[in-house]
VOLUM-720474 format. One record per residue (C-alpha): x, y, z; chain. Coordinates in steps of 0.02 Angstrom, whole numbers, plus 50000, padded with zeros to 5 digits. Last residue first. Layout:
N
{east->X, north->Y, up->Z, chain->A};
...
END
This chain:
123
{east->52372, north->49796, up->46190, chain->A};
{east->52384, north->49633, up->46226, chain->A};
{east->52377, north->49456, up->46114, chain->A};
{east->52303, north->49300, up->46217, chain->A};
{east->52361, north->49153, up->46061, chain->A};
{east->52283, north->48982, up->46073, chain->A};
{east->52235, north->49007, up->45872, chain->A};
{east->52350, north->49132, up->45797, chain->A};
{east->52310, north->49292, up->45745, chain->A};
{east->52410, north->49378, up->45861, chain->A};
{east->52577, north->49283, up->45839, chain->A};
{east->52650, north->49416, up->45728, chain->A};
{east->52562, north->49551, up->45815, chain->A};
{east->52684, north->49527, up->45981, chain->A};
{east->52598, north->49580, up->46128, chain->A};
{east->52595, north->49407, up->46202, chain->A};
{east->52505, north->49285, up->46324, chain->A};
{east->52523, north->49123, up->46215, chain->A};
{east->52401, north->48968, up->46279, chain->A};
{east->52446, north->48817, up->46346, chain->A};
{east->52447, north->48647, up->46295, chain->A};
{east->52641, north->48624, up->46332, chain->A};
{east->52683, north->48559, up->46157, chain->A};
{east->52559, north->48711, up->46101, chain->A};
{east->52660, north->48819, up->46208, chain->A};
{east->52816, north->48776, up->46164, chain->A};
{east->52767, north->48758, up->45945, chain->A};
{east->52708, north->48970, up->45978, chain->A};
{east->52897, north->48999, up->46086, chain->A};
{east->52982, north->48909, up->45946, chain->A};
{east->52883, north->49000, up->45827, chain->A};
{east->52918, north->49153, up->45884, chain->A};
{east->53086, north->49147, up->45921, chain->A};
{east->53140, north->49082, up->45740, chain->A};
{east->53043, north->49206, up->45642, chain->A};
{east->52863, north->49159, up->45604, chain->A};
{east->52797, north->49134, up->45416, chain->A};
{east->52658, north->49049, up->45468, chain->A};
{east->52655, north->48870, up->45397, chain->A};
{east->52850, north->48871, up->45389, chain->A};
{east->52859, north->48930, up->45535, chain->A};
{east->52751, north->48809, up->45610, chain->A};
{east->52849, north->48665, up->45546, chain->A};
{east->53006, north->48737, up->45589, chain->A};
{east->52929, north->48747, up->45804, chain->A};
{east->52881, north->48586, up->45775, chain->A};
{east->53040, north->48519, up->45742, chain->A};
{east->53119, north->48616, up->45905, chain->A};
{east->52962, north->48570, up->46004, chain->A};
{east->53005, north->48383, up->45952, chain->A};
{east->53203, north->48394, up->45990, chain->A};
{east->53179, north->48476, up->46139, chain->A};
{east->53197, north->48680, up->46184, chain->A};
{east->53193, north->48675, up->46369, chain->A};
{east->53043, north->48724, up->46453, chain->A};
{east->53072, north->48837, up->46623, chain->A};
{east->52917, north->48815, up->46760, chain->A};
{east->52902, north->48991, up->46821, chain->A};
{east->53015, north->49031, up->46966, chain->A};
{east->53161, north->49045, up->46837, chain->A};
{east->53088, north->49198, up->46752, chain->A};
{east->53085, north->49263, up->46923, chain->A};
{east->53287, north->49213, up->46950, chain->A};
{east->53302, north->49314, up->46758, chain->A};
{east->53242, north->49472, up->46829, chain->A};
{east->53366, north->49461, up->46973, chain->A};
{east->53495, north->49426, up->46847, chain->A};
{east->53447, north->49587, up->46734, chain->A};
{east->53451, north->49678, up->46871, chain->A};
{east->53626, north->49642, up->46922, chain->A};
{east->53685, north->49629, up->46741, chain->A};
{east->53636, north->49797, up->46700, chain->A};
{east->53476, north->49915, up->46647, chain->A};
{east->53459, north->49914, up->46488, chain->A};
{east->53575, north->49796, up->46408, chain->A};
{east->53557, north->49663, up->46533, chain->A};
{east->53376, north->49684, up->46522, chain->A};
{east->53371, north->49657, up->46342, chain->A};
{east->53489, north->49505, up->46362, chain->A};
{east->53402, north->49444, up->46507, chain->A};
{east->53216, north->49445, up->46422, chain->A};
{east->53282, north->49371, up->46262, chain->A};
{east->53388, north->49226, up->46327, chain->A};
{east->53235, north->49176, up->46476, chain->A};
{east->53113, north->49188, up->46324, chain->A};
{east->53231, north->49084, up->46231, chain->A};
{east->53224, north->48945, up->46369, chain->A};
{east->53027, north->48938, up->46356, chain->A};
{east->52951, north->48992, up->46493, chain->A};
{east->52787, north->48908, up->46581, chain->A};
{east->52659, north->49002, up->46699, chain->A};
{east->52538, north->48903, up->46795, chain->A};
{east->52374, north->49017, up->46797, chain->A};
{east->52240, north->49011, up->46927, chain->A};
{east->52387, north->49048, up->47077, chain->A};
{east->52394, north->49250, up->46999, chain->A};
{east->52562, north->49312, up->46901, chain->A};
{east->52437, north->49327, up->46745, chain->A};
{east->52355, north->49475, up->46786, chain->A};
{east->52514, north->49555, up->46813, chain->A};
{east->52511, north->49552, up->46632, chain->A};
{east->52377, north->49679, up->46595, chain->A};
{east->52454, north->49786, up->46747, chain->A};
{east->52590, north->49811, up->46652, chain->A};
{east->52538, north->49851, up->46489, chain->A};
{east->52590, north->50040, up->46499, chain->A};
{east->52772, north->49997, up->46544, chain->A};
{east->52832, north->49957, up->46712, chain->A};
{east->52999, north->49893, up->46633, chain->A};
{east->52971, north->49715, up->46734, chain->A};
{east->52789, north->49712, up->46678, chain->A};
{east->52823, north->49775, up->46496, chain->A};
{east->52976, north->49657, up->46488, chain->A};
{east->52889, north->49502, up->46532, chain->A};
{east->52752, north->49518, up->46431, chain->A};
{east->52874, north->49559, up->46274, chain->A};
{east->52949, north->49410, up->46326, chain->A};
{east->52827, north->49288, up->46303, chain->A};
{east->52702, north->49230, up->46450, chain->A};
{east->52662, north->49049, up->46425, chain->A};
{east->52490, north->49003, up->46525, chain->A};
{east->52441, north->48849, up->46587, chain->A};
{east->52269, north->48858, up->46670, chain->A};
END
């Protein structure tokens, strides 16, 4: 099963947060874990402000174990045309229009994408 883990599911499991172990569920052979390019920007840069550049590139070299999606020309127009439909902010819809390019589902904890078919939300 494909799954696209966003980066608020990356940050609670490499923060140790209370959602942890819910996403460690995920780093399991049944699922094949994608990552959008912006998740890779948003999970560094939080991490790099956090906790430093040498953690945040270690983090980043697991993000890069998954298999990284580039932002394309059709997931990029896609990802307008669902946030238009849904009101999603940039990230969001570009990682929703990744995963549906990818036919796999969302693993998030961010309510805006909740409600949204093909969307795992945690909490």
């Amino acid at each position: 099963m494909r799954v696209l883990l966003d980066s608020s599911g990356w940050i609670e499991f490499f923060t140790d947060g209370p959602l942890a172990d819910r996403y460690a569920a995920y780093f399991t052979p049944r699922y094949q874990l994608i990552t959008p390019t912006i998740v890779l920007y948003e999970v560094y840069k939080k991490i790099k402000r956090e906790k430093g550049e040498e953690t945040a590139l270690l983090f980043a070299g697991r993000l890069n174990g998954t298999e990284v999606v580039q932002l394309t020309e059709s997931i990029a127009l896609l990802a307008a045309d669902v946030s238009l439909r849904h009101g999603l902010a940039m990230a969001d819809a570009i990682v929703y229009a990744t995963a549906r390019d990818q036919e796999a589902e969302v693993v998030t904890g961010d309510a805006d994408l909740k409600d949204l078919p093909g969307v795992v939300y945690v909490r």
